[in-house]
Residue, then its C-alpha position, 0 to 999 in steps of 0.5 A: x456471485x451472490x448479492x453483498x448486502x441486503x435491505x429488507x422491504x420492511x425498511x430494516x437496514x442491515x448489511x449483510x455478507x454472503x449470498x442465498x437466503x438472508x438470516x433471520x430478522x432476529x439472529x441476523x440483525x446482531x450477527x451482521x452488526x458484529x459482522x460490519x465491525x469486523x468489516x471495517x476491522x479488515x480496514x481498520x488499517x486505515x481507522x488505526x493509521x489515522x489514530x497514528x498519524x495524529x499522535x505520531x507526527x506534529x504535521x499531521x496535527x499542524x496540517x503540513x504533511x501534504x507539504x512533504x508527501x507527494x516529493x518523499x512517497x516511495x516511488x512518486x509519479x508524473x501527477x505527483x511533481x505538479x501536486x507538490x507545488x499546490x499551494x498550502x490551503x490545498x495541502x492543508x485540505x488535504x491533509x484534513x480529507x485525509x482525516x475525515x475519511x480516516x477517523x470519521x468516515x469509518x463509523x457511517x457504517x453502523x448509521x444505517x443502508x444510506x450512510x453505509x453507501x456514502x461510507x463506501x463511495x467516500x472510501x473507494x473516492x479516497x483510493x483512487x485519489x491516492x491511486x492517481x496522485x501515487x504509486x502506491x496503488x497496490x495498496x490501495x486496490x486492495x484497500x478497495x475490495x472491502x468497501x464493495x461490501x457497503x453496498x446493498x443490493x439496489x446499489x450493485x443491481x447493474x452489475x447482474x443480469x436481468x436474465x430469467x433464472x439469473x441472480x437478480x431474478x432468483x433474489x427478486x423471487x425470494x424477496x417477493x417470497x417473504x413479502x408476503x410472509x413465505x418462510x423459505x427453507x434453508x439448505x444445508x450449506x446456509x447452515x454451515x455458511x453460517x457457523x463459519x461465518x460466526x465461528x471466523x468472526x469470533x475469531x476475529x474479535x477476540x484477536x482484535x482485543x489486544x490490538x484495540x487495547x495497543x491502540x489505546x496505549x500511550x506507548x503504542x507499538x506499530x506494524x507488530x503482530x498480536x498472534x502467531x497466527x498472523x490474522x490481525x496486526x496493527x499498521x503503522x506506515x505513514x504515521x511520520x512523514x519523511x520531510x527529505x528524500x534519500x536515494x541510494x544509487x548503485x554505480x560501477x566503474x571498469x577501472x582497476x583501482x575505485x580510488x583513481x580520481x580519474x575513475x569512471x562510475x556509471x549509474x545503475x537506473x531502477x524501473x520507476x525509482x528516481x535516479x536519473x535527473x532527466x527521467x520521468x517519474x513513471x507510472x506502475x498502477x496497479x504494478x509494484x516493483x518491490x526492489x523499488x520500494x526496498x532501496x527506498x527504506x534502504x536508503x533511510x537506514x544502513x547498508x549494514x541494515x540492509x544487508x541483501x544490497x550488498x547481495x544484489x551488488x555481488x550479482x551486479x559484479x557478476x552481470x546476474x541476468x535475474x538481477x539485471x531483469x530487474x533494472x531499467x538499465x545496465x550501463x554495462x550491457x555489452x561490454x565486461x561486468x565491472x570490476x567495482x561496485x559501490x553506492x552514494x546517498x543523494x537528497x533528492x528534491x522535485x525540480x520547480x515545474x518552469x523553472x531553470x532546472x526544468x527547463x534543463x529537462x529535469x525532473x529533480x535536483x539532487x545533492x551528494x550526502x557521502x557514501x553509502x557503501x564503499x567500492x566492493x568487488x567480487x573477491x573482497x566480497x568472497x568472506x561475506x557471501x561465505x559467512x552468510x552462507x550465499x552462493x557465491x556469484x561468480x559461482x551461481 
């Protein structure tokens, strides 16, 4: 693995990616100018998302968002319950951290070696946070990996070994070398390191444009694809906060008629989702449950919108192992599968920590909304799954 960024002993600050010899002083200092802008246009979700969030919601403006966030994010954890509960200067200081490290953060880059390693510290300070606070850490794991690049060769010189012929050694030799005025040949994989270097960043830019000039724009479109290619896109999550929860919770009953008031519906939990009101919101980092984090749109939109819980409730008829895998619990386990199966919308609410539903042992409050699918079983949905052409799952 070769070193990330270089200072040179000239006291020229430049950052610079790859490994082996450095470019030249002259070509090299644009080139890697250009290169850090593209850098941070691989981030750059974050510096859009920011922009976003200060036009596309007033909380964000009115410093409230942290009000709502830590209750309504997709799959919260334990951390979260008791964060909710800070008090509103706190949450207002969030919310204005949020902002710096958004929309001001990002242009310590271009400030020099000193600047671009605070840039980096902040960033990945700033993952963690939301690591620890929410689930949404394989995000933010990611999010990390570019911010490594802010940091020069005496920042990460810990992480290789002092061996003789090790990397350290080879770079401290080169370095000695054009101290002392030594032109060092390049090989040719420098050579074409380089033109792929230029050649992507380019790429980059140009494709970059008419993402900034959306930016820009006072109808500005979100999570939208400028190419066919798919390399650069704007990214919108977040921009608005949803002030109340929603959960969609799929349940099941044995009885013969779904509308015998004396009918017996039992829950289906999900892995980390919240369903269970005595449940403990659960940690997952850096794991990510993606059927979670659908029904978690799921229950913002329609079932009509969402077509594929219609799909995973035909498996659930049919007792699907590979369906099943991905609940915590199946009520059903050990018994016949259930001849019906449909889905209430609940608003869902943190419970107060010391307070009297806590007290009873639970993590949330929930309140009915209505239906959110009626009752189907496997023959009424035999049309569906035909029209769709899915396989019909008492036939899988």
């Amino acid at each position: 693995m070769a070193p990330f960024l270089e200072a040179s002993k000239e006291g020229s600050e430049v950052c610079c990616v790859g490994g082996g010899s450095p470019p030249s002083r002259g070509a090299g200092a644009g080139f890697i100018f250009s290169l850090a802008f593209l850098i941070r246009r691989w981030t750059a979700n974050q510096d859009f998302s920011g922009l976003i969030k200060i036009r596309g919601d007033r909380c964000w403006r009115e410093l409230t968002c942290m009000d709502y966030h830590y209750e309504t994010q997709p799959v919260p954890n334990p951390i979260a319950y008791f964060m909710h509960r800070s008090p509103w200067w706190f949450h207002q200081f969030e919310t204005l951290f949020n902002h710096f490290i958004e929309l001001v953060v990002p242009f310590f880059i271009f400030l020099g070696r000193r600047m671009c390693i605070v840039h980096g510290v902040l960033q990945i300070l700033f993952q963690v946070l939301l690591i620890v606070s929410g689930n949404l850490s394989f995000l933010n794991w990611l999010t990390i990996v570019p911010s490594i690049a802010c940091f020069d060769d005496t920042s990460l010189a810990f992480l290789f070994s002092s061996r003789q012929g090790g990397v350290k050694d080879q770079l401290a030799q080169v370095q000695v070398k054009r101290a002392a005025g030594e032109q060092l040949p390049l090989r040719y994989g420098c050579y074409v390191r380089k033109v792929v270097n230029i050649s992507f960043g380019l790429l980059i830019a140009y494709l970059s444009v008419p993402v900034i000039l959306n930016l820009l724009n006072s109808r500005q479109v979100m999570n939208t694809s400028f190419n066919p290619l798919r390399i650069v896109n704007t990214y919108g999550a977040f921009g608005s906060i949803t002030k109340e929860r929603t959960e969609v919770i799929i349940q099941g009953t044995s009885s013969m008629d779904p509308n015998d008031p004396a009918a017996v519906w039992e829950e289906y939990d999900f892995k980390c989702k919240p369903g269970d009101l005595k449940r403990r919101p659960c940690f997952i980092s850096p794991y990510h449950y993606r059927l979670d984090w659908l029904m978690w749109f799921a229950a913002f939109q329609t079932y009509e919108q969402n077509e594929w819980i219609i799909h995973l409730a035909g498996k659930l008829l049919a007792q699907d192992e590979v369906a099943l895998s991905l609940m915590a619990t199946n009520p059903f386990a050990g018994r016949a599968p259930p001849r019906w199966i449909r889905a209430e919308h609940f608003k869902y609410k943190f419970s107060r920590p010391g307070g009297k539903h806590a007290g009873d042992g639970k993590w949330w409050i929930r309140k009915r909304i209505g239906p959110y699918f009626p009752p189907v079983n496997l023959q009424g949905l035999q049309k569906f799954y035909e029209d769709r052409s899915w396989p019909h799952p008492a036939q899988a």
